[in-house]
ZAMARGU-4260 file (C-alpha; in steps of 0.2 Angstrom, whole numbers, plus 5000, padded with zeros to 4 digits):
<rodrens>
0) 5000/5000/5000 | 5006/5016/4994 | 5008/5030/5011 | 5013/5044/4999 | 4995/5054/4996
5) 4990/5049/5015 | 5008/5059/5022 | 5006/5072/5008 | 4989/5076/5014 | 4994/5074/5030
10) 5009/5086/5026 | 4998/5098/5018 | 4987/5098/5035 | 5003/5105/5043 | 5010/5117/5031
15) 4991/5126/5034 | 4991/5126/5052 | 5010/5130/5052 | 5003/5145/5040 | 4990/5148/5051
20) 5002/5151/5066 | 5015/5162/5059 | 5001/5171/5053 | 4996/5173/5071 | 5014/5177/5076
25) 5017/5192/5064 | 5001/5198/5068 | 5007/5200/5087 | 5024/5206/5083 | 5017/5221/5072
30) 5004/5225/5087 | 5020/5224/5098 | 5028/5236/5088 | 5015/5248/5088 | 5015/5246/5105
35) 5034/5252/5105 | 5032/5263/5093 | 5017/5274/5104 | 5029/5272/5118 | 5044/5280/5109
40) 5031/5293/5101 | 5024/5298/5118 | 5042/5301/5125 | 5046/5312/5113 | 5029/5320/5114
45) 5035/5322/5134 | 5053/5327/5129 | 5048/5340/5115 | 5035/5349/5129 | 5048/5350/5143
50) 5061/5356/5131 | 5048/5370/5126 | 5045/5373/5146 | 5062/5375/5144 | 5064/5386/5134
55) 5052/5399/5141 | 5060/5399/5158 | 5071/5413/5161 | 5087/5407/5162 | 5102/5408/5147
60) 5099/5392/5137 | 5117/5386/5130 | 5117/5378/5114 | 5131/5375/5101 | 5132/5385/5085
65) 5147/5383/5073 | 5154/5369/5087 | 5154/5384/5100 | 5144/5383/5117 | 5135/5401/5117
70) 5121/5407/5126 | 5105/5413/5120 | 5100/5432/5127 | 5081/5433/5130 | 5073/5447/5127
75) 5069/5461/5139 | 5051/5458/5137 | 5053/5439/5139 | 5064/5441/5156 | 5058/5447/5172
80) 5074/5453/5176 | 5092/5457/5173 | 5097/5439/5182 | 5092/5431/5168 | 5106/5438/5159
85) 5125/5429/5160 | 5137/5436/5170 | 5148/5448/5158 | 5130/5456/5153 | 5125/5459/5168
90) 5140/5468/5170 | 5139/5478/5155 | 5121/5484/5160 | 5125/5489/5176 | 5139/5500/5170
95) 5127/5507/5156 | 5114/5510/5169 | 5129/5519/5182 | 5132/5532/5169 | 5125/5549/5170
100) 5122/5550/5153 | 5124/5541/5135 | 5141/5528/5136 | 5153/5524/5122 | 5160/5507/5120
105) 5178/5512/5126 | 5170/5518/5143 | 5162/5502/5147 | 5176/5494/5140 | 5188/5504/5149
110) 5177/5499/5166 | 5178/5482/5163 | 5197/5481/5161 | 5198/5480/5143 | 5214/5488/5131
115) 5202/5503/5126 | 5217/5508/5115 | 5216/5490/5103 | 5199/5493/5092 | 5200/5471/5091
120) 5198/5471/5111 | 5183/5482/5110 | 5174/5474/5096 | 5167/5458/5104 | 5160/5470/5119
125) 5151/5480/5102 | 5141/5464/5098 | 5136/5461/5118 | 5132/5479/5118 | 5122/5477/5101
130) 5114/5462/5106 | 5108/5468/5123 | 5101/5484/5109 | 5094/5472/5098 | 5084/5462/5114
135) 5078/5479/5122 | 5090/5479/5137 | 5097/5494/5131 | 5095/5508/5116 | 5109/5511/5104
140) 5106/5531/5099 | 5112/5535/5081 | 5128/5541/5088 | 5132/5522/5093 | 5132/5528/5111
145) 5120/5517/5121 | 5109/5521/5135 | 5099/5510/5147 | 5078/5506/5143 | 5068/5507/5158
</rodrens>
């Protein structure tokens, strides 16, 4: 008696349930997946709204540009005070707001310490004296003197 079309069918019977199976398998992985993939989506949901809370507070926010660590000066409308400056800005301010009157750049930088007689030394104080103009901590008049905003 021939047992070949018995074990074929019998064969058959397996490769459908074994079909079946995986079928079942892959069904589960993918939902798993999802699963991950909803985890991993939240986190970054969370991460992205705490970054922004972040980014409002009031304090300097490093961040590299060109490979440089440099800070970030808020505005003086975003700020609720001078403290949220760094350091040498604060510094700069307080000399602005000391003076009796409208301030060069060689002042300040003369009260800070700086070679006033070298234009190079007194050119990155011009950018921190702009930027704290251009974020409303203090005016730059047309003469380039600056004065301190309310």
């Amino acid at each position: 008696m021939d047992h070949r079309p018995a074990r074929r069918s019998e064969l058959d019977a397996l490769v459908e349930q074994l079909t079946k199976q995986l079928q079942e398998v892959e069904v589960e992985v993918e939902r798993d997946e999802l699963a991950i993939a909803e985890r991993v989506l939240n986190r970054l949901a969370d991460q992205a709204q705490a970054d922004a809370e972040a980014a409002d507070s009031f304090a300097p926010v490093p961040v590299k540009v060109a490979g440089r660590a440099v800070l970030l000066i808020p505005h003086h409308s975003d700020a609720a005070d001078e403290g949220a400056l760094p350091g040498d800005y604060r510094k700069i301010l307080a000399i602005v707001r000391e003076a009796d009157g409208p301030v060069q750049i060689r002042a300040v930088g003369e009260r800070l310490g700086l070679d006033a007689s070298v234009r190079g030394k007194l050119e990155p104080l011009r950018a921190k004296m702009t930027k704290l103009a251009d974020r409303g901590w203090l005016h730059k008049r047309p003469d380039g003197r600056f004065t301190a905003r309310s």
